[in-house]
C-alpha positions in Angstrom: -43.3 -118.3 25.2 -41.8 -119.6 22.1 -38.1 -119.4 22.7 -34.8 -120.4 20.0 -32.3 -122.8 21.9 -32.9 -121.5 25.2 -33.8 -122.7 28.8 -36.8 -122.0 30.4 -35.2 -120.3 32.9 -33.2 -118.3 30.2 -36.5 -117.6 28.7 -38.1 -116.8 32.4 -34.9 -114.4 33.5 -35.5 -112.6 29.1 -39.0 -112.3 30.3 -38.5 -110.2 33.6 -36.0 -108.1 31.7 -38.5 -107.4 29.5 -41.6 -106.5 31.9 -39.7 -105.7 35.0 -41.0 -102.0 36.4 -39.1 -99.6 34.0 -36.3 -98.0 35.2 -34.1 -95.0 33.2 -30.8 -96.5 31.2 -28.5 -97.1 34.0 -26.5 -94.0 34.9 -23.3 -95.6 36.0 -23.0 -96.8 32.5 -24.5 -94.4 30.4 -24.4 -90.8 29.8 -27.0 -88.4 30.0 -28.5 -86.4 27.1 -27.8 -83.0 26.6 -30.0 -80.1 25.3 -31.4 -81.4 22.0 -28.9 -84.7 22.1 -30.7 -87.3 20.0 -34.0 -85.1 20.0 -36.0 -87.7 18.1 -35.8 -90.3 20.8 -39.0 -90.1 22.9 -40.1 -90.7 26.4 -43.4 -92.9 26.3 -45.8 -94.7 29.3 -43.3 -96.7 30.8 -41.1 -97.1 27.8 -39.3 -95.1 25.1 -39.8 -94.6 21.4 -38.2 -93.1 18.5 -40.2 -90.0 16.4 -40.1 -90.6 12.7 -41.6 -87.3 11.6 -45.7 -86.5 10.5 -46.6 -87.3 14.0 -45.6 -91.0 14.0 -43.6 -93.0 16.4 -42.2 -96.1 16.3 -41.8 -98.0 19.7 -41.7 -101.6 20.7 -45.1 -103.6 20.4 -45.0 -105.1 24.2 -45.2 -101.0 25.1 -48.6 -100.7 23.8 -49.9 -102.2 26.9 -49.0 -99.1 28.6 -51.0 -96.1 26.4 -54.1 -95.2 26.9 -55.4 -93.7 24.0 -56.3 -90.4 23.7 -54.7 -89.7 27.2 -51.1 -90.9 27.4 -48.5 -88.8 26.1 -45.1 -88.7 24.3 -42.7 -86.5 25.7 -39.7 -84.8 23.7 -36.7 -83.3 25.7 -34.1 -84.8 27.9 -35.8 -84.5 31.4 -39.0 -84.7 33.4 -39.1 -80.8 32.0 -40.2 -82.1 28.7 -40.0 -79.5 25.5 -43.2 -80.7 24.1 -45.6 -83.4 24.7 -48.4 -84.7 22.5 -51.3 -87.1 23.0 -50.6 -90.6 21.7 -54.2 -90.7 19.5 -54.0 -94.9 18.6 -51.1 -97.8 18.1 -50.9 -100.3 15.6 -48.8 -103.3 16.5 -47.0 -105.6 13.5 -49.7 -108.6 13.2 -47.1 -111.1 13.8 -46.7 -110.4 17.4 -48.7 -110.8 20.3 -48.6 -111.2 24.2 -47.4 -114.5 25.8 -47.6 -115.6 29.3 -47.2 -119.0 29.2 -43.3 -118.5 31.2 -44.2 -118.6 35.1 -47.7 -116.7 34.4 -45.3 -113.4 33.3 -46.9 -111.3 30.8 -43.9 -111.0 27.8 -44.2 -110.5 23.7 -44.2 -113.1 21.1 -43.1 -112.7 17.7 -42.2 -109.7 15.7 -41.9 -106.8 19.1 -42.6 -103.5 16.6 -45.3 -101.3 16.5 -46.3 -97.5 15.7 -47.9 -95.1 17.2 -49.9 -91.5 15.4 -49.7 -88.3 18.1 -53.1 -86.6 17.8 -52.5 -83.5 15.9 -53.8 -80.7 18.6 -50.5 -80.7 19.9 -47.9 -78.5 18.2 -44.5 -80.8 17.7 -41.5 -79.2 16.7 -40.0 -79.9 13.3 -37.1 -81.8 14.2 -34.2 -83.4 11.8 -35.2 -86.8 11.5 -32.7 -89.6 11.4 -34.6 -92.0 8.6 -34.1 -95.9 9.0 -31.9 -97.6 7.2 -33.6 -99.3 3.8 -33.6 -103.9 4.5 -31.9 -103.6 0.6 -28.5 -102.2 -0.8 -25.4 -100.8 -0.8 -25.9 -99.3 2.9 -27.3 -102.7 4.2 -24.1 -104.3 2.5 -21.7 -102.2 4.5 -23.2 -102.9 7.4 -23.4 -106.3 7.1 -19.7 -106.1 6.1 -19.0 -105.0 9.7 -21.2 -107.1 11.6 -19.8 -110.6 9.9 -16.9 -110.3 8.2 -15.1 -107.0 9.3 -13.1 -109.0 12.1 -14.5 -106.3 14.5 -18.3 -105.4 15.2 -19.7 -101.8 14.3 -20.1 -99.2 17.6 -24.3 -98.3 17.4 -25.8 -95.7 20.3 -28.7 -97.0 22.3 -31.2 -94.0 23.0 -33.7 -94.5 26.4 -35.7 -92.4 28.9 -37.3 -94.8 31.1 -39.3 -93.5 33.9 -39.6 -95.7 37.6 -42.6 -94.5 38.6 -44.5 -94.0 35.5 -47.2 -97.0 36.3 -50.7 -97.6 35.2 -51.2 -94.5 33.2 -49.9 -92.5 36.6 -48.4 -89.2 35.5 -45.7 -88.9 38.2 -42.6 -89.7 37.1 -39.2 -88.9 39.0 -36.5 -90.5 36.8 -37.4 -89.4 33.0 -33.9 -88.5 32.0 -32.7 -89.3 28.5 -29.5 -91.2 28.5 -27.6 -92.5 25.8 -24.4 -96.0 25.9 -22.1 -96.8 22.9 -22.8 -101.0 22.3 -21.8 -103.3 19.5 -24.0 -104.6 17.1 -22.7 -108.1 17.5 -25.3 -110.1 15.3 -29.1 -110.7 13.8 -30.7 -113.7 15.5 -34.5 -115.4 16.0 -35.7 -114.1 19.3 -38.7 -115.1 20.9 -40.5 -115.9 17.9 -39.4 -113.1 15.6 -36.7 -113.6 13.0 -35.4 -110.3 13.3 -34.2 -109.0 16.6 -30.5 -107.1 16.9 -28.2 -108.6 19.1 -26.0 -105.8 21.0 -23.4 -105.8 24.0 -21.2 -103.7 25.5 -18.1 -104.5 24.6 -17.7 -107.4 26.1 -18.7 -106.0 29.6 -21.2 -107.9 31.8 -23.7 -105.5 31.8 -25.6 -103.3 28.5 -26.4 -101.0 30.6 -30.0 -101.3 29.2 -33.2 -101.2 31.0 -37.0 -102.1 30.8 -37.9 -98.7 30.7 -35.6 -98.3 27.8 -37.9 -100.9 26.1 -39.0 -99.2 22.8 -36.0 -96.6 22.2 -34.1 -96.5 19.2 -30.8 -98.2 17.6 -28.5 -96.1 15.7 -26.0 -96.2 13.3 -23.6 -93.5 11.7 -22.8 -93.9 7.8 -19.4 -93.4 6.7 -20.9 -89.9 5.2 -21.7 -88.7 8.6 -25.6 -89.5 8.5 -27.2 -91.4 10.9 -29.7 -94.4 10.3 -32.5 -96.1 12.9 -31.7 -99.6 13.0 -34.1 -101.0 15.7 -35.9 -100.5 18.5 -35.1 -102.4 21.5 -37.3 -105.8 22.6 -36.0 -106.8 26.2 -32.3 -107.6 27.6 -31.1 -111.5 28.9 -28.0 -110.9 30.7 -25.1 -108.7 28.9 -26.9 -108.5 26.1 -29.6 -106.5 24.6 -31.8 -107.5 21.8 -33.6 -104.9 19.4 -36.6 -105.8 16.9 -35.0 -104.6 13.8 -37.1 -101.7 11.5 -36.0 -102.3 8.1 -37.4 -105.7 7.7 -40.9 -104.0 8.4 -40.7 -100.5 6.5 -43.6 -102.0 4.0 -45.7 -102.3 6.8 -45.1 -99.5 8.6 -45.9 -97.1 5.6 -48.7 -99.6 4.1 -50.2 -99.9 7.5 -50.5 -96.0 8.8 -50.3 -94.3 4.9 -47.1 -92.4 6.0 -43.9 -92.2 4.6 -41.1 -92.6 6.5 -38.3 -93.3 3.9 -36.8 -89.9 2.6 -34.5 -91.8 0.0 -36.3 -94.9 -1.1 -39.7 -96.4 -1.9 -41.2 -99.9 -2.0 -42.6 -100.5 -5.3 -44.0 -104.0 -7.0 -42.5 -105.7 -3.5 -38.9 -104.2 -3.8 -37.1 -100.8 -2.3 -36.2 -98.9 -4.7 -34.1 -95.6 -4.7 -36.3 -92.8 -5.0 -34.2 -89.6 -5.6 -30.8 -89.1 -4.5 -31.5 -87.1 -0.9 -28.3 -85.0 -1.3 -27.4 -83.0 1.8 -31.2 -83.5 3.5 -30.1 -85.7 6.4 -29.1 -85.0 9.5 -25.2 -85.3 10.9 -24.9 -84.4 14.4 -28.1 -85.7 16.2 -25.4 -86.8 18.9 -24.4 -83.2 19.5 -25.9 -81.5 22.5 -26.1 -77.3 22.6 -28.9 -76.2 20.3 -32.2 -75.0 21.5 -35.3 -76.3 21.7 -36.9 -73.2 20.9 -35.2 -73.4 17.4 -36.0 -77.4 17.0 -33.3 -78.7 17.9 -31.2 -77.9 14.4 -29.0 -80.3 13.1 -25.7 -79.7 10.8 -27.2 -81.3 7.5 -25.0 -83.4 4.3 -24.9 -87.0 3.4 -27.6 -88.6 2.1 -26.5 -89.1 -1.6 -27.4 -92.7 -2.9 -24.3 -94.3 -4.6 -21.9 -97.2 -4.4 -18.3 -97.5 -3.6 -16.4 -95.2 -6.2 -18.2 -91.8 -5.9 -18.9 -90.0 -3.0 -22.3 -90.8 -1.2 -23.4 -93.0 1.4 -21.2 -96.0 0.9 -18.3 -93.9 -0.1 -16.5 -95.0 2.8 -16.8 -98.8 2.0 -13.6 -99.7 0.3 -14.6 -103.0 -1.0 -16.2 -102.8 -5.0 -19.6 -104.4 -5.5 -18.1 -107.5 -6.7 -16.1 -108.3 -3.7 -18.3 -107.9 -0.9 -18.2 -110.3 1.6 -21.9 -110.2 2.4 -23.3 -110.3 -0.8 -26.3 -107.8 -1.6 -29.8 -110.2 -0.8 -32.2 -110.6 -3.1 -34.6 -107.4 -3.1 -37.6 -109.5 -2.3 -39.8 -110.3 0.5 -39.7 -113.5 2.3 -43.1 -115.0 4.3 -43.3 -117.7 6.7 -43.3 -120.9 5.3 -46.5 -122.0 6.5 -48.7 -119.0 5.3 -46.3 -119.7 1.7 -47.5 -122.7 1.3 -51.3 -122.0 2.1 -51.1 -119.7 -0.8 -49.4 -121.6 -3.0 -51.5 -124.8 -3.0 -54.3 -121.8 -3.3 -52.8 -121.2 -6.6 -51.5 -123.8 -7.8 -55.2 -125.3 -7.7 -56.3 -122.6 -10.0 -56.4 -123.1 -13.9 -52.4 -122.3 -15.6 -54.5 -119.0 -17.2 -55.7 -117.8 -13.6 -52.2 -118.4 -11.9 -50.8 -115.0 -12.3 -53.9 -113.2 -11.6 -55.0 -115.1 -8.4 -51.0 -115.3 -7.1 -50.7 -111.2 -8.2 -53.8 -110.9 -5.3 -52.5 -113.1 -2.8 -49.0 -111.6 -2.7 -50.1 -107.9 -2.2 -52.4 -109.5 0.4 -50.0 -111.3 2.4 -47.1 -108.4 1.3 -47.7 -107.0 4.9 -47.1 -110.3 6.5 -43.5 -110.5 4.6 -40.2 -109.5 6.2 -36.6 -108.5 4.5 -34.1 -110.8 5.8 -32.1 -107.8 6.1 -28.5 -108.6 7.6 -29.0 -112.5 7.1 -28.9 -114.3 3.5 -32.2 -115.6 4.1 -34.5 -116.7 7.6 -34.9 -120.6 8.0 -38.7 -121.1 8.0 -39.0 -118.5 5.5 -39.5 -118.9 2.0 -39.4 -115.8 -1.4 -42.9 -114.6 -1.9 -42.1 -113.6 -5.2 -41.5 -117.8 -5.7 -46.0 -117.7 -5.9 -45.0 -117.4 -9.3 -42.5 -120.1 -9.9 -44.0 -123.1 -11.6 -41.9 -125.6 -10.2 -42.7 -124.5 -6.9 -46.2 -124.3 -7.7 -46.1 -128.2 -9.7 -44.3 -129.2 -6.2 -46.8 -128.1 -4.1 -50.1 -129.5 -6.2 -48.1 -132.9 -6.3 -47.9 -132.5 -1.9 -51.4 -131.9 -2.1 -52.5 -134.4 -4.1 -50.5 -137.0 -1.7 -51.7 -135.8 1.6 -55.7 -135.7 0.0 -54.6 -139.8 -0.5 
C-alpha cells in the first residue's frame, strides 16, 4: 500500500477501517434518516452509494468487490423495508485505482477510490430530486475553498451511510440497513493512499467520526449559501477521528466520458474546461435533509437556487461576501492536471514529432490521456502533477527533447 507520511501501522490500522465487516453509521453518534431524508443516498452490497439520476450511481471503487452483476441490488429508502431496489447491471472503476494487499496480506484500495455503477433498467426507480456535484472550477469551488483554508473556521458537510452487518458474500440477509446521517467538518484536501484527491473530515474535534466501513461509498454534502445542496465526495475508509472521502469533482470528465451520462445539470466540460452551461434557475433541490414526504410521491423536494453568478447578484455565490478580486483562494486554472510521469511520456512523444505535426499529434494525445487527468479542485495545484494543456507549450516541449537527448547519451 502506497501510503503519504504515514507508519505502517497507521497504514495497517487505515486499512482495517477500510475492509473491516461493514457495520451501519454508528447510532450513538449519528441520527437516523427519516422518511425520504437524503433519498439519493443508497444502500449497496456491503457499502453505500449516492444516486446521480439516469440510473447511475456513484460509490467508492474498493465497493465493487462486493456486486455481483446482474444480481446485487441498490436499495433506496431509510430501512431494511426498502422503497425500491434495482439490479446493479455493471461498474466501472476510475483507471487509476486498484486493489493493494501488500499491508499484513489485508485486501485495501490504491489510488483514486471512485467508481460508478448503471442499475439495469427493468426496475422502475423513482424520479427523485437529485443533489448534482459540485463543478472542480469556479465561483462555487472558490467559496468553498474560502471556508476550508482561509475562513478561520471549517465548513459543517453531512455524511450520508446505510451500512448493513450482515450483508456478506452476496448474502441477502441484512439486519442493520438503516440510513443514518452526522454533521462533520470538512477540515482539508490531502494525498491519501495514492490518490491526490481524498476529503479530510472530523467531527468537530471529537475522537470518533462516527463513520463506518459499511458507510464506505456514501456521499459528502455540502449546502450553498442559496440553499442547494452539492455532492462533494464519496467516502474512501476512516484512520482514527477522521474520515477520508475520494472527492467527485476532480473526476466529473470521467464519469460522464466513461458511462455517456450526464450528471452536471449546470455545467459542461468542453475542449478540457467546465464550462457554464445554462443558468439552472430554481431546478435544484433545497431540502433533501428534510424528512416527511412520501415515497409514493418520490420523495419531493422544495426546489430554488441554482442560478450561476458571482458575488454581487443573487445566485449560487451570493452569499460569499468577498468580490472576485479579493478571494483568498484564488480561482485555479480551468485545466486538467496528469501525473507527471504519464506528462512526460507524452511530451517527449511529441516533442519528437516534426514543429508542423506538434499540434496535431499533442491535440490526440490530450483527449487520450483527458480521462487519466484530475482538477486539483480545493488545492492550487497536486505535487507530482503537471497542466496537460502545457503538451502544447514549446518550452516545455524544447525541455523535454533536450532530457531526452541526454539520457539516450
Amino acid at each position: 500500500m502506497k501510503t503519504t507520511g504515514r507508519s505502517p501501522l497507521l497504514a495497517a490500522i487505515l486499512t482495517l477501517a477500510l475492509t473491516a465487516p461493514s457495520a451501519a453509521m454508528d447510532d450513538d453518534i449519528a441520527t437516523e434518516c427519516g422518511t425520504c431524508q437524503f433519498p439519493t443516498a443508497v444502500r449497496m452490497p456491503l457499502c453505500s452509494g449516492v444516486y446521480m439520476g439516469n440510473r447511475l450511481v456513484l460509490t467508492a471503487a474498493h465497493c465493487v468487490d462486493n456486486v455481483i452483476e446482474g444480481t446485487s441490488r441498490a436499495y433506496f429508502g431509510e430501512n431494511d423495508d426498502e422503497a425500491a431496489s434495482a439490479v446493479i447491471d455493471h461498474c466501472v472503476t476510475h483507471p487509476d485505482g486498484g486493489p493493494d494487499t501488500t499491508v499484513y496480506g489485508e485486501a485495501s484500495w490504491d489510488g483514486v477510490d471512485l467508481a460508478y455503477c448503471i442499475l439495469d433498467d427493468t426496475d422502475p426507480i423513482p424520479n427523485l430530486p437529485i443533489v448534482p456535484p459540485m463543478p472542480p472550477t469556479g465561483c462555487e469551488r472558490d467559496w468553498l475553498a474560502h471556508l476550508v483554508y482561509e475562513s478561520g473556521s471549517h465548513p459543517t458537510v453531512t455524511a450520508v451511510g446505510s451500512g448493513c452487518a450482515d450483508y456478506f458474500n452476496g448474502g441477502t440477509e441484512c439486519d442493520d440497513g438503516v440510513k443514518r446521517y452526522v454533521a462533520l467538518q470538512l477540515i482539508q484536501q490531502v494525498a491519501n493512499q495514492g490518490s491526490p484527491t481524498q476529503l479530510q473530515v472530523e467531527r468537530f474535534g471529537q475522537d470518533a467520526s462516527g463513520l463506518m466501513s459499511g458507510d464506505s461509498g456514501g456521499p459528502l454534502f455540502e449546502v450553498l449559501p442559496d440553499g442547494s445542496w452539492r455532492l462533494l465526495g464519496v467516502l474512501h475508509g476512516t484512520l482514527l477521528e477522521r474520515g477520508y472521502y475520494e472527492a467527485v469533482p476532480p473526476y466529473l470528465h470521467w464519469i460522464e466520458a466513461s458511462s455517456g451520462i450526464d450528471i452536471t445539470p449546470c455545467h459542461e466540460f468542453s475542449n478540457g474546461e467546465w464550462v457554464v452551461a445554462g443558468d439552472c434557475a430554481g431546478e435544484l433541490p433545497l431540502d433533501p435533509n428534510e424528512a416527511g414526504a412520501s415515497w409514493n410521491d418520490s420523495c419531493p423536494s422544495a426546489l430554488g437556487g441554482g442560478q450561476i453568478s458571482f458575488v454581487g447578484s443573487a445566485g449560487v455565490c451570493g452569499g460569499f461576501n468577498l468580490p472576485p478580486d479579493e478571494f483568498a483562494i484564488p480561482q485555479v486554472e480551468p485545466s486538467a492536471v496528469l501525473r507527471e510521469d504519464d506528462f512526460l511520456v507524452a511530451a517527449a512523444t511529441v516533442a519528437g514529432k516534426p514543429p508542423k505535426r506538434r499540434t496535431l499529434v499533442g491535440g490526440k494525445l490530450a483527449a487520450e490521456l483527458q480521462n487519466r487527468a484530475v482538477f486539483p479542485f480545493l488545492e492550487q495545484e497536486l505535487p507530482g502533477f503537471l497542466a496537460l494543456d502545457r503538451l502544447f507549450d514549446a518550452p516545455t516541449l524544447r525541455g523535454v527533447k533536450n532530457m531526452t537527448k541526454r539520457v539516450a547519451r
